[in-house]
N, C-alpha and C positions, 0 to 999 in steps of 0.2 A: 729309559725314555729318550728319545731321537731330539736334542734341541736341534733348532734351525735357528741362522744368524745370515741376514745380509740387508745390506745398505743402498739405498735407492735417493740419487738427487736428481730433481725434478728443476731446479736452477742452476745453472753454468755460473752467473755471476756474480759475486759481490757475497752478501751471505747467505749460502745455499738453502733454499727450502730440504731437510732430510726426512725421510720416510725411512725408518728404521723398524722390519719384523724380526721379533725374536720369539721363541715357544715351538710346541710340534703336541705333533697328536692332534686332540680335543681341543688346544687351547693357544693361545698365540696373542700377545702384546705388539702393537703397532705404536714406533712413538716416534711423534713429529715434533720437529725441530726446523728452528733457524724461522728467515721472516718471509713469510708467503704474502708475495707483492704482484700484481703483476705485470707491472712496470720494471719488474727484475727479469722478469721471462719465467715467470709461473708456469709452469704447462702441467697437465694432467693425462693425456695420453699414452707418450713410453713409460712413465714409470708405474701408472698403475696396469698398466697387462703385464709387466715382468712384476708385478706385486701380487696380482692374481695366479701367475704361473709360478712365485713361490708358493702360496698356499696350496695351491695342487699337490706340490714337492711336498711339502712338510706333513700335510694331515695324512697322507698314507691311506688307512683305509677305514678312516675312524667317519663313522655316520653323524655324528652331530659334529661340530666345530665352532667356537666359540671365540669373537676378535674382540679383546680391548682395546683400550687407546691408553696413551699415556702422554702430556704434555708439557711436561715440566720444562722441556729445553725451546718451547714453541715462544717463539719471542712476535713481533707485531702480523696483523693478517688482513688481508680484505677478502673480496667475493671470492677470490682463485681458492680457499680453502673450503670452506661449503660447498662447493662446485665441485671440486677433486673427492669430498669425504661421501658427497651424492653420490657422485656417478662409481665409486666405490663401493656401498652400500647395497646400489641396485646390482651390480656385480656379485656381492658375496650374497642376493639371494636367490640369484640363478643357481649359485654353488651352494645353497643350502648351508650357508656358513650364518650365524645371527650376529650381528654387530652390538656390541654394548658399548652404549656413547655415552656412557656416567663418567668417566675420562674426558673427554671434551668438554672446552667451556661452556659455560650456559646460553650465551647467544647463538654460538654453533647450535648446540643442541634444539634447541626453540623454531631455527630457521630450519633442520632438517627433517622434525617433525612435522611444520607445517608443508615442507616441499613431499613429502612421504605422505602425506593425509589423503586419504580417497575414503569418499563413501561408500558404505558395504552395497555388494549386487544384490537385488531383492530386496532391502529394505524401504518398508515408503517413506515420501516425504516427509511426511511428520517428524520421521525421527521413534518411530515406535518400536522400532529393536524388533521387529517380527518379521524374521526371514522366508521370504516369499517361496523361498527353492527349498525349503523345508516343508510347507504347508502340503499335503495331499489334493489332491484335484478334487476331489468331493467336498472340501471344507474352504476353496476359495471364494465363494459369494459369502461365506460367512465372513473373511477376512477384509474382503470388499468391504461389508455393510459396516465389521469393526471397525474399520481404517476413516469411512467414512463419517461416522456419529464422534470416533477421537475427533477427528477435523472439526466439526463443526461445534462440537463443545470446547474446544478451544479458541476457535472464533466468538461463540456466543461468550465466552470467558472476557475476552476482551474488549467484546463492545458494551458488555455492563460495565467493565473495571473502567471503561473509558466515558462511560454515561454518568460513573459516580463522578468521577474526577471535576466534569463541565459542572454536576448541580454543585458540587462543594467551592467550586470555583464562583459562582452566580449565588451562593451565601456571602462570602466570603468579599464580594462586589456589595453587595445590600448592606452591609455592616463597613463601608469603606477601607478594606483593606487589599482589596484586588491591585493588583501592578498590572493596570488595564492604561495605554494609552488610548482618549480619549480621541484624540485625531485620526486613529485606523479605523475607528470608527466611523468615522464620515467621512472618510477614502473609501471605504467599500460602501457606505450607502452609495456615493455616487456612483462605482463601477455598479455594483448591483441589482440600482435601481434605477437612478437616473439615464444613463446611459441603455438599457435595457427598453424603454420606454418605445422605437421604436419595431421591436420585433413583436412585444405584447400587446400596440396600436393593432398593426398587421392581421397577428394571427387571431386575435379578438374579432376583428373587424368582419375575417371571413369567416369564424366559428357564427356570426349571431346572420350574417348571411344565406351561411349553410341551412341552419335552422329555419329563418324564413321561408327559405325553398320550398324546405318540406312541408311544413305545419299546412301552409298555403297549398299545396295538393291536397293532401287531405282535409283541409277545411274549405277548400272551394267546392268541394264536391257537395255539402249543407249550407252554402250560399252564407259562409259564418269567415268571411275573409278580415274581418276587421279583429279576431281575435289571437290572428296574426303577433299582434304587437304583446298581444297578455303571454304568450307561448313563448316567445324572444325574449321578454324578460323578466320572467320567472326562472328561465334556464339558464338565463348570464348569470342574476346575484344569489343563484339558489347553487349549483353547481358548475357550470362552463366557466364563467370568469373567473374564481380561483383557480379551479383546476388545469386551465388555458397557463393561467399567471404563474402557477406551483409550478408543471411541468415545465416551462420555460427554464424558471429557472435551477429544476433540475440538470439542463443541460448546460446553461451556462455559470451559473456560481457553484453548482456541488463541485462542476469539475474541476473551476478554475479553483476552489479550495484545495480539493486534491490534490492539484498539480503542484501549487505554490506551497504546502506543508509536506509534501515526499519531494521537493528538491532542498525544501531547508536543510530533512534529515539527512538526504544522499550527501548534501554537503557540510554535515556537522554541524549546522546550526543550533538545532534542538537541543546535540551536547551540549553545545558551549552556552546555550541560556540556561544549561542546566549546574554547569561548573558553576556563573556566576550567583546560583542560588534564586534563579526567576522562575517561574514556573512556567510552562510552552501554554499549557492550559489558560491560565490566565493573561499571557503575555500576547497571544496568537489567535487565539480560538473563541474565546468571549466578546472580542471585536467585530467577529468575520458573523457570530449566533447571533448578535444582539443588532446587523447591521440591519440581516435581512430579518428579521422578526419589526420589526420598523418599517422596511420597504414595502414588503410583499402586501401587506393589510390596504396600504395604500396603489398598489400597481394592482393588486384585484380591485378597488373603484373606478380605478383607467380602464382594468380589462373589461369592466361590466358597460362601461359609458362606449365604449369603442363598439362592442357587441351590438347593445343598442341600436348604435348609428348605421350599421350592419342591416339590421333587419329594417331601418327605417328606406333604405334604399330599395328596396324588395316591394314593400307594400306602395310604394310612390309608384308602380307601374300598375296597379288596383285601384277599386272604385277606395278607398282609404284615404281620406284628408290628413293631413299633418297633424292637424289640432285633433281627430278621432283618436290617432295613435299615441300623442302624449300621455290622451286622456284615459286610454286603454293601460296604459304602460302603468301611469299611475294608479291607477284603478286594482288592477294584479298587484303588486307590490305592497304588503306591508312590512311592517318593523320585523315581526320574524324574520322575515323572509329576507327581508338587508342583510339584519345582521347574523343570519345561519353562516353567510359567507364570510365576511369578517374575522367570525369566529373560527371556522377553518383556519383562514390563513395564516394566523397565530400559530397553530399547530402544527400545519405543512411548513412554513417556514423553520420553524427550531427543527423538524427532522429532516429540511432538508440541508439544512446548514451542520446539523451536527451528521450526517451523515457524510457530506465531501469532507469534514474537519477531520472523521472516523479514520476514515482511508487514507488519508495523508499522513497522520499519525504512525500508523502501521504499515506504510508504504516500505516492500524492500529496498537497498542501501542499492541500484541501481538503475541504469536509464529504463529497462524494461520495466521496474518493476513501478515507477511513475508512470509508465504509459496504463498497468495494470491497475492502479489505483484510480487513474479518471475515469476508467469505463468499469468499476466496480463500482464508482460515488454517482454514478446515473445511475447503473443498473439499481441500486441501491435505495436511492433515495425517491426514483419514480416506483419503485415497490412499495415503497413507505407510504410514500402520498395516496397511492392506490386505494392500499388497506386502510388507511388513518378516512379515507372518504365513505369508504364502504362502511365503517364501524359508524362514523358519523350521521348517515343516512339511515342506519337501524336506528342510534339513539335517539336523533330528533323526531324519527315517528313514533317511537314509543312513549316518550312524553310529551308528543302531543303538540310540540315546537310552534308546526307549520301555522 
């Protein structure tokens, strides 16, 4: 067997970085020495193409080839040597040479695994190991449909694991033992609620408007214009005024949840309440649930009283007196009918709040993926309110509520 021997310094001064190849054939030992600085004049350039053009020389005409390392003589190093054993690396696998880096220290090795790391072509997102350039064209809706029901059972995985976490947290408050500060609490009613107040004036104001409009077309046409005010507000405290109130603040608390719990995590925050033994759950997310579950109940009797005032502007251009419309108003209105809404907004609020909490949670560890977290905790939590209305509107006529 043909050994091969020669010496390669990569430093002119002081004490040399040495790159010494010795072996032939199949097999071949690389062993560095001396201190790889690059404040000494580190370079990687000349001596690795004459390092590459011995292994040409030495392997001959052997098909596989195989480089150890050896380090015994390798005395202090910074970046210049992961950088040099890189661009080495990618070198000998152009040359179909495989480098075994069980010879290199374990930080070298850790940092060249991660600079080597690519995800495989074809494979999805997920991470489901199913190579796409394998699959047959006839069986790719079926790989679709798989990839897609993985997806979303691991989402639904997560948003129970994470639905368990908030109620054991909200025991675990009822029995006094929550690490809940109390004062975030009333930092977000106020952002939440208070502050809030004048978008759900607003948009209350022209939802019971709106409605006047119409009712008032169609009821002028039966000379029935004073029933105007019964149609306004039946529809504020029965549905439009939560619903007005909910989706509001879908847009602005689920997001601003989202947004402020996926920057905690991009910025390690989450960790480090978790190093010191707090829970994010109870620390973060019980404040922000329980702020708007307090608000909302109450900004839907603003949004019902603003609607109101709404329609009361409509019928003032009708033969309708003031005092007809109170009386009408009050007349339409009973106790069901108050507190169907009420009771909503109990409900919309905890899923909209645990919903912007959801996505913040599970926000990826960068800027984009905060930006993908607030328009997933709208998407999200006006879906919720949707369906939580709809379900609600079968149950109270099937018992009879109204």
């Amino acid at each position: 067997m043909w050994n091969f021997f020669r010496r390669f310094s990569t430093v002119r001064a002081g004490n040399p970085a040495e790159v010494v190849l010795s072996g032939g054939g199949g097999r071949f030992v690389l062993a560095l020495g001396g201190e790889w600085r690059i404040g000494n004049g580190a370079r990687v350039g000349g001596g690795l193409d004459a390092l590459c053009e011995a292994l040409r020389a030495g392997r001959g005409g052997a098909a596989r080839c195989v480089l150890d390392f050896s380090c015994e003589r390798l005395g202090s190093y910074d970046s210049s040597l992961p950088a040099f054993l890189l661009a080495l690396e990618r070198r000998c696998e152009a040359e179909a040479v495989r480098c075994n880096r069980e010879g290199l220290p374990e930080p070298v090795q850790r940092l060249l695994a991660l600079a080597l790391a690519r995800p495989a072509r074809g494979v999805d997102a997920e991470g489901s190991g199913v190579d796409c350039a394998l699959v047959p064209a006839d069986a790719a809706l079926f790989l679709k449909l798989g990839t897609w029901g993985y997806a979303s059972a691991r989402s639904w995985g997560r948003a129970l694991d994470f639905l368990g976490q908030v109620v054991l947290a909200l025991l675990r408050l009822v029995r006094g033992r929550a690490r809940m500060r109390w004062r975030d609490c009333w930092f977000f009613i106020q952002t939440g609620g208070v502050d809030a107040l004048p978008i759900v004036a607003l948009i209350s104001f022209l939802t019971g408007l709106i409605l006047a409009y119409i009712g008032a077309i169609q009821l002028k046409q039966f000379g029935t214009t004073q029933y105007v005010a019964a149609l306004v507000g039946l529809a504020m405290v029965r549905e439009m005024g939560v619903l007005m109130a909910g989706i509001i603040q879908c847009a602005r608390t689920a997001t601003a949840y989202a947004a402020q719990l996926g920057a905690m995590q991009v910025s390690d925050e989450v960790a480090a309440l978790r190093v010191l033994g707090i829970s994010p759950v109870e620390y973060w997310v019980l404040p922000r649930i329980l702020a708007l579950v307090i608000t909302l109940p109450l900004l839907t009797l603003y949004a019902n009283l603003c609607g109101m005032l709404g329609g009361l502007v409509v019928v003032t251009t009708m033969d309708v007196t003031l005092e007809q419309y109170f009386n009408m108003t009050l007349r339409a209105i009973n106790v069901p009918n108050f507190t169907s809404g009420l009771i909503k907004s109990v409900f919309f609020a905890a899923l909209i709040a645990w919903a912007g909490c959801f996505r913040g949670m599970v926000c990826e560890r960068s800027a984009q993926g905060i930006g993908t977290a607030t328009t997933t905790a709208a998407v999200l939590a006006i879906t919720l309110v949707i369906i939580a209305d709809a379900l609600f509107a079968v149950l109270f006529n099937l018992v009879n509520f109204y």
